[in-house]
C-alpha positions as CSV (number, residue, x, y, z in Angstrom):
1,X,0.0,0.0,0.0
2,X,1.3,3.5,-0.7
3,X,2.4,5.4,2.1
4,X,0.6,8.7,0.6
5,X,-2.6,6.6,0.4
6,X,-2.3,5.6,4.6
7,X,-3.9,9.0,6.0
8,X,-6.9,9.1,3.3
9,X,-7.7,5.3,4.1
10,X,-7.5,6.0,8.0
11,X,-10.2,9.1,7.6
12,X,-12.2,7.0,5.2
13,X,-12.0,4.4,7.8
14,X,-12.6,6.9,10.7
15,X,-15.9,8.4,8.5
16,X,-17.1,4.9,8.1
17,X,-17.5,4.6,11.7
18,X,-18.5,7.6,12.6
19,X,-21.6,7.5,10.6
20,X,-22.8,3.4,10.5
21,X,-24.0,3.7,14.0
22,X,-26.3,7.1,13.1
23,X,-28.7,5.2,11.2
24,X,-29.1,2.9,14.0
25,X,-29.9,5.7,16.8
26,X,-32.7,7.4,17.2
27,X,-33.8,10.8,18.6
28,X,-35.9,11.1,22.1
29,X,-39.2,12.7,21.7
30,X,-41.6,14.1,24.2
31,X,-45.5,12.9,23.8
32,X,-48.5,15.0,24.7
33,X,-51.9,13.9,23.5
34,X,-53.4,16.6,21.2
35,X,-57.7,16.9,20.4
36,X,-56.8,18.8,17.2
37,X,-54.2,17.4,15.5
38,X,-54.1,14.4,13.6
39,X,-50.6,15.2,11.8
40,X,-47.2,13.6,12.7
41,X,-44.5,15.0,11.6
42,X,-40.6,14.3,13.6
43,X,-37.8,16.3,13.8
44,X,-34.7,14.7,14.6
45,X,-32.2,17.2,16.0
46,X,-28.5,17.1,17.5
47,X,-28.3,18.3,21.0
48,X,-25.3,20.8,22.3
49,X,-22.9,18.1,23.1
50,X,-19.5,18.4,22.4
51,X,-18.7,18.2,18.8
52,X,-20.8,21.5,17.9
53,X,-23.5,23.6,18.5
54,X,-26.9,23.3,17.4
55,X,-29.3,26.1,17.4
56,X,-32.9,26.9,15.8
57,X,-30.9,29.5,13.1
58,X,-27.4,27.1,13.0
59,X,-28.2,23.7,13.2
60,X,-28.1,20.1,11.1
61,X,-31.4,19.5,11.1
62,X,-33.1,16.2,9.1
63,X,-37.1,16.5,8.7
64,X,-39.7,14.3,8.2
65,X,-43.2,14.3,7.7
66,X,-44.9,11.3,7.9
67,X,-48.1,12.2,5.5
68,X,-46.1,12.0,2.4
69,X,-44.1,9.1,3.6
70,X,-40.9,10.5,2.5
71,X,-37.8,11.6,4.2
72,X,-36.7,15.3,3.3
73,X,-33.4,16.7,2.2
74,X,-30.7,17.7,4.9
75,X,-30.2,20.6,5.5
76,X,-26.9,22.2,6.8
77,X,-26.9,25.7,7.4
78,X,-24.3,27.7,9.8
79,X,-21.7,30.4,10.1
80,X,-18.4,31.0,9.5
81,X,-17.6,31.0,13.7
82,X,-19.8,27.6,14.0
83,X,-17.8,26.0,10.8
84,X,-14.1,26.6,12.8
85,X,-15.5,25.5,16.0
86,X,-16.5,22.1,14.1
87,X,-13.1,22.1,12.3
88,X,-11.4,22.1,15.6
89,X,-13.8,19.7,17.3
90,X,-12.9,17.1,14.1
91,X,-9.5,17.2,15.1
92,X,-9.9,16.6,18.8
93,X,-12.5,13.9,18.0
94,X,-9.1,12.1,16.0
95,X,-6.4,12.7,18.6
96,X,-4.7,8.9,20.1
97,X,-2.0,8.4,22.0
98,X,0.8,8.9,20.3
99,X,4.8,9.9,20.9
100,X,4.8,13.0,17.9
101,X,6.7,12.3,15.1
102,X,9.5,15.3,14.2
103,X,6.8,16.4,12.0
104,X,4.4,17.0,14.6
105,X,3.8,20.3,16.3
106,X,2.6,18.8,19.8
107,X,0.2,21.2,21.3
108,X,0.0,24.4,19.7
109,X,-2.5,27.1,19.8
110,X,-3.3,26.8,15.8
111,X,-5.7,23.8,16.3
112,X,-3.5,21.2,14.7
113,X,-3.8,17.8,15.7
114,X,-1.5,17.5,19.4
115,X,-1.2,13.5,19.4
116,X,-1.5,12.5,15.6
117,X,1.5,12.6,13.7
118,X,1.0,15.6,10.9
119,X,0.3,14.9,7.4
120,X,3.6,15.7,5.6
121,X,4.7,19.1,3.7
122,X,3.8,17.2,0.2
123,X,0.5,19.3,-1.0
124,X,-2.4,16.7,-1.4
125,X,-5.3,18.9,-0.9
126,X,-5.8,19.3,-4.2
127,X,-7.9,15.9,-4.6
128,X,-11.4,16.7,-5.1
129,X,-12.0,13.5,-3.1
130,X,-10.2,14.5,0.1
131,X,-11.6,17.7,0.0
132,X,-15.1,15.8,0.3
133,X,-14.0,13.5,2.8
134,X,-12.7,16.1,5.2
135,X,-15.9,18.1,4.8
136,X,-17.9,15.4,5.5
137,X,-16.0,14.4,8.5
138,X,-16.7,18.3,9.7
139,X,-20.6,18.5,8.6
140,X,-21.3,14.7,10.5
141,X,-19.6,15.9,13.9
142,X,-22.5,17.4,15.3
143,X,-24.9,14.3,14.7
144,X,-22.7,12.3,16.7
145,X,-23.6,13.5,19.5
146,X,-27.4,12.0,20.4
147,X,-30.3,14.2,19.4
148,X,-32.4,16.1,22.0
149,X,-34.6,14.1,24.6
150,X,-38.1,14.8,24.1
151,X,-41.5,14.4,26.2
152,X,-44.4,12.5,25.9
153,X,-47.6,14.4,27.5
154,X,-51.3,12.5,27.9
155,X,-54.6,14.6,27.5
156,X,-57.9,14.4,30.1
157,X,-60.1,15.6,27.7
158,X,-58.4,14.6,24.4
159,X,-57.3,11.4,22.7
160,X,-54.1,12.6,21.4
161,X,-50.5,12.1,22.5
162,X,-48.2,15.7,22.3
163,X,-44.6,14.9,21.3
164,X,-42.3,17.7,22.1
165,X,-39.2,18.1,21.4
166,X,-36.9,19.5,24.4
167,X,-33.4,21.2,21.8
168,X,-36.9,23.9,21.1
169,X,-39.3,23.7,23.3
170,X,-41.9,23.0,20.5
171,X,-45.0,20.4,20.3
172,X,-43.9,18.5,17.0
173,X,-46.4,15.4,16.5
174,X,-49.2,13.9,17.6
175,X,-50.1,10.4,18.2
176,X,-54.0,9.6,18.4
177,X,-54.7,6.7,20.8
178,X,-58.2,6.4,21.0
179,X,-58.6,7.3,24.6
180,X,-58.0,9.8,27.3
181,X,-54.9,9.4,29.0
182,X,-53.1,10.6,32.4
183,X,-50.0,8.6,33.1
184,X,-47.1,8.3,31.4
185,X,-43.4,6.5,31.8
186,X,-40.6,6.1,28.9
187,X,-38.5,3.2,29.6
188,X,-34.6,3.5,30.4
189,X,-33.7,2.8,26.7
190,X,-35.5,5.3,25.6
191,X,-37.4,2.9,22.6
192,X,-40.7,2.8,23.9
193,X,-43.5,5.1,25.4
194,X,-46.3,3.9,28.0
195,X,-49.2,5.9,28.4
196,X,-51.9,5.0,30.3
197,X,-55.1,5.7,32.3
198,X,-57.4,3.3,34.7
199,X,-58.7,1.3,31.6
200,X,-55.9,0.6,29.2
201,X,-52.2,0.8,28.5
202,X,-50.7,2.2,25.1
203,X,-47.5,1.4,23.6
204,X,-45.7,3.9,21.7
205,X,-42.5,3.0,19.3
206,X,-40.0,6.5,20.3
207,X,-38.5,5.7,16.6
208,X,-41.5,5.6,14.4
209,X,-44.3,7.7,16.6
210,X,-46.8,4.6,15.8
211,X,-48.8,3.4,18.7
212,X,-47.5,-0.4,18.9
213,X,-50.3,-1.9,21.1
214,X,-53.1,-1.3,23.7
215,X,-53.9,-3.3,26.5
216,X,-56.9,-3.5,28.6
217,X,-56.3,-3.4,32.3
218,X,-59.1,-2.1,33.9
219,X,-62.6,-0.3,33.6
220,X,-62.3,3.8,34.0
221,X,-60.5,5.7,32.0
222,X,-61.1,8.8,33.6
223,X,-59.0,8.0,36.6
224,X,-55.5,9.4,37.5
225,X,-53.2,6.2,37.2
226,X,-49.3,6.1,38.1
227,X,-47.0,4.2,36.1
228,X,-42.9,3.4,36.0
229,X,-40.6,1.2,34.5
230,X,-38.5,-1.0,36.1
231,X,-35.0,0.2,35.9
232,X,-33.9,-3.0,33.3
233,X,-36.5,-2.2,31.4
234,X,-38.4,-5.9,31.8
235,X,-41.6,-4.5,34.2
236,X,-44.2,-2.0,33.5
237,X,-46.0,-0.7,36.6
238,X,-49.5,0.7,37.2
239,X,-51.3,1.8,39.6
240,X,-55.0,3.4,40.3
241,X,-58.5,1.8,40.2
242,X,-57.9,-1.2,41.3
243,X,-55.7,-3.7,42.3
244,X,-52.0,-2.2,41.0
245,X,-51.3,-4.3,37.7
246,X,-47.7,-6.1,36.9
247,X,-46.8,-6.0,32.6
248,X,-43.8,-7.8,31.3
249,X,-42.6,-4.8,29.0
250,X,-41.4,-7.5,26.1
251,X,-44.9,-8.9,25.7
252,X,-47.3,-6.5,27.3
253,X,-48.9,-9.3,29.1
254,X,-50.3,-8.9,32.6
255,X,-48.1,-11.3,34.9
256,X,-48.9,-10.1,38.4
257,X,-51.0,-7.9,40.4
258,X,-50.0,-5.8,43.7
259,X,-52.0,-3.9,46.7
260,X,-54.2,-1.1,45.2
261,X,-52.4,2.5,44.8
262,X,-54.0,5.7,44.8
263,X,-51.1,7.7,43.2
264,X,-47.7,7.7,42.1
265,X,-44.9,4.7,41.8
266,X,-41.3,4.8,41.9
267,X,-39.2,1.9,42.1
268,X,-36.3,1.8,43.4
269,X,-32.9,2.1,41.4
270,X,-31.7,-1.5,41.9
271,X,-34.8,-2.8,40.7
272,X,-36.0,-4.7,43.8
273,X,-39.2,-3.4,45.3
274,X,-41.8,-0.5,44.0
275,X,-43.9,2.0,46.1
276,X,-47.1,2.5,45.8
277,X,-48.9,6.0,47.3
278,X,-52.3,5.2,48.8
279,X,-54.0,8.2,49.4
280,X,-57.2,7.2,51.3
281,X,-54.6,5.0,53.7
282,X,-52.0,8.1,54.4
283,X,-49.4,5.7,53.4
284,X,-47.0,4.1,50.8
285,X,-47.3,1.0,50.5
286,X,-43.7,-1.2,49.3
287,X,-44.0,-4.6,47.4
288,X,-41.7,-6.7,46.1
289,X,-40.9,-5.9,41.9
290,X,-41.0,-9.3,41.0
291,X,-44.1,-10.8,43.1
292,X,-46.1,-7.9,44.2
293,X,-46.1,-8.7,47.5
294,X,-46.2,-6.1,50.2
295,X,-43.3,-5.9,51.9
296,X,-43.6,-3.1,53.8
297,X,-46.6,-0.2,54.6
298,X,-45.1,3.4,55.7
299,X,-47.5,5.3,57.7
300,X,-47.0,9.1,56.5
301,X,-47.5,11.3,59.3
302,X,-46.3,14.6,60.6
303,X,-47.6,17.9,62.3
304,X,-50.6,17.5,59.9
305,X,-54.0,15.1,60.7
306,X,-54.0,14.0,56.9
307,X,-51.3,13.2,54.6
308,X,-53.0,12.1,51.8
309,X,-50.0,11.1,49.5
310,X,-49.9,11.3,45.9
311,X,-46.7,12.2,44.3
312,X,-43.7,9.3,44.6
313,X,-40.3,10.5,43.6
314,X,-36.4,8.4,44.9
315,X,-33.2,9.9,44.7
316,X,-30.6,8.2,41.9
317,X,-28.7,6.4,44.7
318,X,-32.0,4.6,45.9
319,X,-31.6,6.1,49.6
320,X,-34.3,8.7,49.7
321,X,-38.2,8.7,48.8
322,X,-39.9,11.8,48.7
323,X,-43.6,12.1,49.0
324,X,-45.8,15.0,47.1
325,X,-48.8,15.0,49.5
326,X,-52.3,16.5,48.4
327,X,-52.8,18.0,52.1
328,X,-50.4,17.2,54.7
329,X,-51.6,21.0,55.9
330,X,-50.7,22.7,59.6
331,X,-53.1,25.3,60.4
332,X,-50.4,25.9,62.9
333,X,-47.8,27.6,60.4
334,X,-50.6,27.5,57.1
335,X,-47.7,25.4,55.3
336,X,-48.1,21.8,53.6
337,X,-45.5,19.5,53.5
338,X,-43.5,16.9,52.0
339,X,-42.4,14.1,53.7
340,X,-39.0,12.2,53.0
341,X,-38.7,8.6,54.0
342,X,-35.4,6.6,54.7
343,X,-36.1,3.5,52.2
344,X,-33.7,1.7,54.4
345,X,-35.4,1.7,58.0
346,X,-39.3,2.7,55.9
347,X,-39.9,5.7,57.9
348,X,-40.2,9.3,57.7
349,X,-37.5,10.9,58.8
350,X,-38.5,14.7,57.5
351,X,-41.8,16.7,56.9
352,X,-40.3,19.6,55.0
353,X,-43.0,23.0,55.0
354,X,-42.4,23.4,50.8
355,X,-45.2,25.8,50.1
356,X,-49.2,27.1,50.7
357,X,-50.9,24.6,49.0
358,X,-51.3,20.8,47.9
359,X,-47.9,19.4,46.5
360,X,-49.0,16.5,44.8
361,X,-46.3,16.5,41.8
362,X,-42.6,15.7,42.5
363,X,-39.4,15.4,41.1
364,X,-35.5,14.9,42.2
365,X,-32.4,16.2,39.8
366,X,-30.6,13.7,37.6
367,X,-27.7,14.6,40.6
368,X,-30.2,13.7,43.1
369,X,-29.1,17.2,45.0
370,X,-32.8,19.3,44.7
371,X,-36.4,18.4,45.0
372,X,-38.9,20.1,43.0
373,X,-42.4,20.1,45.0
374,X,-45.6,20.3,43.5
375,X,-46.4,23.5,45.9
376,X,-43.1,25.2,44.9
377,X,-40.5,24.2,47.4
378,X,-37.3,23.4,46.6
379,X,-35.2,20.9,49.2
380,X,-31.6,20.6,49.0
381,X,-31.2,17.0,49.9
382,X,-28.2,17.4,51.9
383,X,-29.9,18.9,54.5
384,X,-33.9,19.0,53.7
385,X,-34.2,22.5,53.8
386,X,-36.2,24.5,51.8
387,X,-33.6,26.6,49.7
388,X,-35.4,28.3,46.9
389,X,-38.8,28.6,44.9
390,X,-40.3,28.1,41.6
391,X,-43.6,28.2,40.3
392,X,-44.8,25.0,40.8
393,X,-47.0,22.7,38.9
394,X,-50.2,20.5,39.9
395,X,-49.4,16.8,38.6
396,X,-46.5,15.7,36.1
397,X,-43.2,17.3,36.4
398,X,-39.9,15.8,35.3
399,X,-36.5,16.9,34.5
400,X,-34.5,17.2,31.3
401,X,-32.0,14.7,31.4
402,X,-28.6,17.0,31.7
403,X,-30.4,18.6,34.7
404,X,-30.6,21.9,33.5
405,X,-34.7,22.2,33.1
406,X,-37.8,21.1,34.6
407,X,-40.9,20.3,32.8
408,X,-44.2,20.8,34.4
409,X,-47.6,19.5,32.5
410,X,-50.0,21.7,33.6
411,X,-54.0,21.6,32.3
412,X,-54.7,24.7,34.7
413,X,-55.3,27.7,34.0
414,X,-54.0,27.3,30.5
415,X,-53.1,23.7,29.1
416,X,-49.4,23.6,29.0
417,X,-45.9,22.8,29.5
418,X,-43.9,24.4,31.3
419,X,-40.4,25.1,31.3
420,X,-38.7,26.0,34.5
421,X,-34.7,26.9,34.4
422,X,-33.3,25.6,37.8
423,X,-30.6,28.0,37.3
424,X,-32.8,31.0,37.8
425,X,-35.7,28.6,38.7
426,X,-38.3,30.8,36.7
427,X,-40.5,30.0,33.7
428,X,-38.6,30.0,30.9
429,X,-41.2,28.5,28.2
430,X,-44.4,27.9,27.9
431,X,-45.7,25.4,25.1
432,X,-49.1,25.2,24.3
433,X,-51.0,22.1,24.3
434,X,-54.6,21.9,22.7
435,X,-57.0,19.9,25.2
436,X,-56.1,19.4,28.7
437,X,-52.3,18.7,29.5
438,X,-51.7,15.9,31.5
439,X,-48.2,13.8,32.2
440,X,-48.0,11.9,35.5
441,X,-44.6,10.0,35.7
442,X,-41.3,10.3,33.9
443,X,-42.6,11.7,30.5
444,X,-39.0,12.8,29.0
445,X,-36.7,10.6,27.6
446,X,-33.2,9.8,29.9
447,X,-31.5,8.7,27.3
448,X,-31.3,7.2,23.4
449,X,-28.6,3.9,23.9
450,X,-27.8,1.9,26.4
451,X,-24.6,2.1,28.1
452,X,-21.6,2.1,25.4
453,X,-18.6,-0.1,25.6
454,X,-14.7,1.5,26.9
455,X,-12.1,-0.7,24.9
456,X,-8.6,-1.0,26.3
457,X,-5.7,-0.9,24.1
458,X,-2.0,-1.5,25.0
459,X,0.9,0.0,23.4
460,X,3.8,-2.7,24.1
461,X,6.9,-0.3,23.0
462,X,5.5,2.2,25.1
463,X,4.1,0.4,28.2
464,X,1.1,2.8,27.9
465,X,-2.6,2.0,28.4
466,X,-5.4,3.6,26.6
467,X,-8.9,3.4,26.7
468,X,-11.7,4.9,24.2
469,X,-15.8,4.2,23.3
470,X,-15.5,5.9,20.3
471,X,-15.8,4.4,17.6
472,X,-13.8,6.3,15.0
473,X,-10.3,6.2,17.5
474,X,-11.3,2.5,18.1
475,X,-11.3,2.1,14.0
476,X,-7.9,3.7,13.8
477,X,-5.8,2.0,16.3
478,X,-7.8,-1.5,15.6
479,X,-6.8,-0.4,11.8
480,X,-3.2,-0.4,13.1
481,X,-1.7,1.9,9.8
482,X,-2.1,5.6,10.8
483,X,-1.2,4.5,14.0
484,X,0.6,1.7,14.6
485,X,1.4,-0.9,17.4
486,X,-1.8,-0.7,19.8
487,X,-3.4,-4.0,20.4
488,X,-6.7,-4.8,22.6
489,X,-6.1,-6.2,26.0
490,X,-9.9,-8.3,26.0
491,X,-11.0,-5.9,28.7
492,X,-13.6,-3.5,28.4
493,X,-16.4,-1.9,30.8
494,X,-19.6,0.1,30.4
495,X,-20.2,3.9,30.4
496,X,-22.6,6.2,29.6
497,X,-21.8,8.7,26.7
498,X,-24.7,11.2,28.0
499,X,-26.0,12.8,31.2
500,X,-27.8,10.4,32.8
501,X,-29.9,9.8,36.2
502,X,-27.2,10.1,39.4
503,X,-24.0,10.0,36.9
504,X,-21.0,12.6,36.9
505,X,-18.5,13.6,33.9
506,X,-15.9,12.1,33.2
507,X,-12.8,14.4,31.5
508,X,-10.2,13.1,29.4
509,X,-7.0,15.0,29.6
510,X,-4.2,14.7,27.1
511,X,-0.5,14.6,29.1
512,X,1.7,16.1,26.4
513,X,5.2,14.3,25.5
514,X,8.2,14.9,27.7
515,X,5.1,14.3,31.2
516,X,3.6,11.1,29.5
517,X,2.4,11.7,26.3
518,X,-0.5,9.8,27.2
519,X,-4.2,10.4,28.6
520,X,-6.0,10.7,31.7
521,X,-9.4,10.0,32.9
522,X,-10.9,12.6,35.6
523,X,-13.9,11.3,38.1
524,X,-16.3,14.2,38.6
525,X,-15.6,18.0,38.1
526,X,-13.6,18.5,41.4
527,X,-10.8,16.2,40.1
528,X,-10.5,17.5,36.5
529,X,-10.8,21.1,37.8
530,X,-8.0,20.6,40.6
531,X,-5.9,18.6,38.0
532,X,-6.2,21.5,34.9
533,X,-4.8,24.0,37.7
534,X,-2.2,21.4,39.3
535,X,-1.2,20.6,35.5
536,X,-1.5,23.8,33.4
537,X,0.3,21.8,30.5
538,X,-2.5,19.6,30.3
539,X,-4.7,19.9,27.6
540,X,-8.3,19.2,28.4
541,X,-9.9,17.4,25.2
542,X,-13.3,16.7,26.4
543,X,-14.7,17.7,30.2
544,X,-17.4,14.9,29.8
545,X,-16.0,12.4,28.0
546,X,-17.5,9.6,29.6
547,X,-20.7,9.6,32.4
548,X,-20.3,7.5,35.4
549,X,-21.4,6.6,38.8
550,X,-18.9,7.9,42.0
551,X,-18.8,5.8,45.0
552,X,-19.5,6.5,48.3
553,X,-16.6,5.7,50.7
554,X,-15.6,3.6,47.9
555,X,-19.6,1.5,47.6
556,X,-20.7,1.5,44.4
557,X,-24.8,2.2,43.8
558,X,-26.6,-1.2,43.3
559,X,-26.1,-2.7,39.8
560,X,-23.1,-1.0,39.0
561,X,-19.6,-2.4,39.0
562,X,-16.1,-1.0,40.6
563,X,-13.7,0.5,38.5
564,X,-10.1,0.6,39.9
565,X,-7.8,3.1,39.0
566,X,-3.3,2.7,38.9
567,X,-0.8,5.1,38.2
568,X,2.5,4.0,36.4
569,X,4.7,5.9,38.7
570,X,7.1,6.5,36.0
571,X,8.5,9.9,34.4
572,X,6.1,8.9,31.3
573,X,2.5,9.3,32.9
574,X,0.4,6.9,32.2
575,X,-3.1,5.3,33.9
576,X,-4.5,2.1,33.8
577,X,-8.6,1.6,34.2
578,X,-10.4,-1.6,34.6
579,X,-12.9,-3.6,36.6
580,X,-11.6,-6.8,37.5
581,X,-9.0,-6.4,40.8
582,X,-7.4,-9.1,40.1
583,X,-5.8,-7.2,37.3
584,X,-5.6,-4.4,39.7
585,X,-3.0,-6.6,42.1
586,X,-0.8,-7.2,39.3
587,X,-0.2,-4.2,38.6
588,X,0.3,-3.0,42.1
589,X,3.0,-5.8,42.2
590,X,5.0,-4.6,39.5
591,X,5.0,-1.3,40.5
592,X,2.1,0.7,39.8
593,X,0.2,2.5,42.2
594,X,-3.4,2.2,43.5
595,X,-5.6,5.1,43.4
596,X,-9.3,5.3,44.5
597,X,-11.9,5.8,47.8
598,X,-12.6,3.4,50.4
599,X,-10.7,-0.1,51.3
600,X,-10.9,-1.5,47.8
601,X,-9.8,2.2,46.4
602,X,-13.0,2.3,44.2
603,X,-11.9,5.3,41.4
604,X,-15.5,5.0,40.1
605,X,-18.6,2.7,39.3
606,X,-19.5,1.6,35.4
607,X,-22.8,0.7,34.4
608,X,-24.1,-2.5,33.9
């Protein structure tokens, strides 16, 4: 093979791999029934990841309108100032580990590639054929990132489904379904919809907008129903009417049935039990997520005579339930109040005074560090206080996925949603919704994948580790011509390539040659902020790189796995990640040194 052809096949290789997986992802939506509406139309958009910005007047936006069946042209419009950001973003999205070449310039301040060798002085820009290439490397970066999550939002007095998208804050399709419909839950994946009320259960495909199947459960449609997935996906839960009804989500069949509820569910995050509120009973009930059978009732009292609880919400790490209570009033003080129950002992162990009136919605942060009240309030969890207001909202709230806003369905006075900035924590956006809004669970999409595999390469000459999920660097090094001599050690682990539910960034530093010329992996923002000040010389390529789980005293949450952390200890920085300690011993015996939390020095916890 020429060696002039090596750098054209390595891009073409890198392209390759960049865009295969796009046609396999799909964008999050947000689903509100509609009265008026019978037109579905989808917008698939990029969010504002990484690899470029994405805005309603600068954006890669691919449309689709489903009446004539056909997909529409692309369209690509931005500016000159969006165009160099991309440019620069391509090349970071290239950079491996590397020792430079004498061609290279290292890490300059004129954008060039800091770990790749440099293409040499001999002028080959001339091919028509690169030219495309490069350019379409630079126009795909921003749809690798995954699109926008969007919110799926019932209807009490209509029998269409709103889908908005969340990148605009704009109702984009509708979905008829035949009935009124109040609750609403989108699995974990992100691939499938439930909306329900007290007689039957709808099925919505997130990729196509079709409804996939309805299933009776019940009797009355008009009733308030509460419904969640179970955290793996397999169990669909419902609860109003009657008795609380069990689905397995792969068939839609009904395979158990649990204590009544009067309210909301939430299960909790390893996937083991469920609550239940029961209103009439002032209390939640807990049963077991596989059987149904009530394991525990929690009596929710206070300085109030009636709870009455309705909204069910539990922090990411499983510790904490929070109850939305439709009275729970003091004449004493005129407040209402939200109660917080440890899940470990099933008691209350707070009754926080959030606001002047019924707080039946609820909702914790993907960080699990605030609680949104129906009535208002806002707790900081550290210390259940009441640390700030917002406007509040009746029934459905939940957050966008990177934290940043909450979404409140609201069918009074004005049928709505909401938008609610928890920086400012006022009303940022209000989108109309024809018929009477209604959303009572987690409406919004958490996600588009599941969690993405690290790969671990090892560079023998060097004695360096590396590790990547992305699948054009993974194309390269397995390619082994650009960049030659790294080979796949067998291990690999999960992460998360997103903001997800109780996750924190991950950065990715680049150690330039003469300190390592290598890469290291930062848990959370304190680390990669204290190491970009103790190591100015750093470069920071990416300050979410990968999301994961932190550990507590080095105890991973439930159904994630330990991820152990060793430093070389040489001149030549270099880390080494994995999950298996075993391989974490060895390492320590020949020299390397441990790094983490707790006995086991946990660095950080991977998905499952």
């Amino acid at each position: 093979m020429r060696a002039s052809f090596r750098p054209r096949l390595a891009l073409w290789t890198a392209l390759a791999a960049l865009v295969l997986p796009l046609h396999a992802q799909s964008a999050p939506f947000a689903y509100i029934p509609n009265m008026y509406s019978s037109s579905r139309c989808r917008v698939g958009r990029t969010d504002r990841r990484r690899r470029g910005s994405c805005t309603s007047s600068s954006c890669a936006r691919r449309s689709r309108c489903n009446t004539g069946g056909k997909a529409g042209a692309a369209i690509l419009c931005e500016d000159s100032k969006t165009a160099t950001k991309r440019a620069t973003a391509m090349k970071r999205v290239l950079r491996l580990p590397i020792r430079p070449k004498p061609h290279s310039k290292g890490a300059g301040a004129d954008g060039t590639f800091k770990s790749l060798p440099q293409p040499s002085d001999k002028k080959t820009s001339g091919a028509p054929l690169d030219r495309l290439m490069q350019w379409m490397l630079v126009a795909l970066l921003p749809c690798l990132a995954q699109a926008a999550p969007f919110a799926y939002i019932g209807n009490t007095s209509s029998t269409q489904v709103t889908v908005i998208d969340t990148a605009d804050d704009r109702a984009i399709a509708t979905i008829d379904v035949g009935e009124i419909t109040t609750g609403v839950a989108v699995n974990p994946s992100g691939t499938r919809a439930y909306i329900a009320n007290g007689k039957s259960l709808f099925a919505i495909d997130t990729v196509t907008n079709r409804l996939l199947a309805t299933v009776t459960h019940g009797t009355n449609a008009n009733i308030v129903v509460g419904i969640a997935v179970a955290p793996d996906g397999n169990r669909i839960y419902l609860s109003g009417g009657g008795p609380s009804v069990i689905f397995d989500a792969s068939t839609l069949a009904i395979v158990g049935h649990a204590v009544r509820g009067e309210g909301g569910i939430a299960v909790h995050p390893d996937g083991s039990r469920a609550y239940l509120a029961q209103w009439s009973g002032d209390s939640v009930a807990v049963i077991d997520a596989v059987t149904g059978t009530t394991i525990a009732n929690i009596g929710i009292s206070g300085p109030y005579q009636f709870a009455r609880p309705f909204g069910l919400a539990i922090d990411p790490q499983g510790r904490w339930l929070y109850v939305g209570n439709n009275l729970a009033y003091n004449p004493q003080d005129s407040y209402f109040y939200t109660s917080v129950v440890d899940t470990v002992t099933n008691r209350v162990i707070a009754n926080v005074p959030t606001g002047y009136s019924p707080g039946r919605g609820i909702a914790v942060s993907p960080d699990g560090t605030r609680v949104y009240t129906g009535n208002g309030g806002i707790i900081d969890t550290a210390t259940n206080a009441v640390v700030g207001h917002f406007s509040g909202g009746r029934y459905g709230m939940a957050f966008h996925p990177d934290g940043s806003r909450l979404y409140i369905a609201d069918d009074f006075p004005t049928s709505q949603v909401r938008v609610v900035s928890t920086v400012s924590n006022a009303d940022v956006a209000a989108i109309p919704v024809q018929g009477s809004a209604m959303a009572f669970g987690q409406f919004i999409i958490q996600g588009t994948s599941n969690a993405t595999s690290v790969i671990e390469f090892y560079s023998t000459s060097l004695d360096h580790y590396f590790i990547t999920w992305m699948p054009g660097e993974i194309a390269i090094l397995d390619a082994g011509t650009q960049i030659k001599g790294w080979m796949r050690t067998g291990y690999t682990f999960k992460t998360y390539t997103s903001t997800r539910s109780g996750t924190s960034p991950v950065c990715r530093y680049y150690i330039p040659p003469g300190l390592g010329d290598s890469h290291f992996f930062g848990r959370g923002t304190v680390e990669c902020e204290a190491t970009g000040q103790k190591h100015p010389s750093f470069v920071l390529e990416d300050p979410s790189f990968m999301h994961m789980f932190l550990p507590t005293a080095g105890n991973c949450p439930a159904n994630t796995t330990q991820v152990y952390r060793v430093f070389s200890n040489r001149p030549d920085a270099n880390h080494r990640y994995m999950i298996d300690k075993a391989v974490r011993d060895q390492m320590v015996v020949k020299g390397w040194l441990a790094e983490g939390d707790g006995p086991d020095l946990v660095v950080m916890c991977a998905p499952q």
